[in-house]
Phi, psi and omega in degrees: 000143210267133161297160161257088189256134178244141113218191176295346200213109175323327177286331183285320186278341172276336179301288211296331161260012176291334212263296191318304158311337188259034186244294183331290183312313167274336138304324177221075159319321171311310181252143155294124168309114159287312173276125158355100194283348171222132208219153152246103150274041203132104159289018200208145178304265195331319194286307134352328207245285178315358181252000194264313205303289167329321187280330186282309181264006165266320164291351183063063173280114212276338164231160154226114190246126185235082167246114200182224188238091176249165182229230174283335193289000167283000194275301194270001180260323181294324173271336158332303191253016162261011155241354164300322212043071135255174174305178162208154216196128175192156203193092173237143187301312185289125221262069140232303176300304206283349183295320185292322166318276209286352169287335180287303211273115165291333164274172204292146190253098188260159184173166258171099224238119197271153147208000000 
């Protein structure tokens, strides 16, 4: 299965789907992508996060690595992909994500405290 990339920001989504296709493509030369390999679901954190929802549960998304400027809306993403049961893998600057990460996540939460 093909990777997926969702974001936020249009400039970020057009890169992501140059590089996945031409990623894709040398691997598997042969097949064609049915689905978008990169989407902007969303210009806003909330909005972002309700357009994501789809993408975690229709696609059957087997990880979900969520790396970025997330806040409390990682909160509607997390249950998404814990009822999807995929992994989830997540890492944000913002003290609202980070708080939320070992409460959301059933596996062990590893990370690395600068000082």
């Amino acid at each position: 299965m093909p990777a997926i990339v969702t974001s936020g920001e249009g400039n970020l989504a057009i890169l992501a789907q140059d590089i996945t296709h031409a990623d894709y493509h040398v691997i598997n030369p042969d097949v064609d992508l049915e689905t978008p390999a990169a989407q902007l679901t969303g210009l806003t954190p909330y909005s972002f996060a309700a357009g994501s929802l789809p993408v975690i549960y229709d696609n059957q998304v087997p990880v979900n690595l969520m790396l970025g400027s997330f806040g409390s809306e990682v909160v509607l993403l997390t249950e998404a992909a814990e009822r999807s049961k995929s992994m989830i893998v997540g890492s944000s600057e913002n003290l609202s994500a980070q708080a939320i990460w070992p409460l959301r996540l059933k596996s062990r939460w590893l990370g690395k405290s600068f000082s």
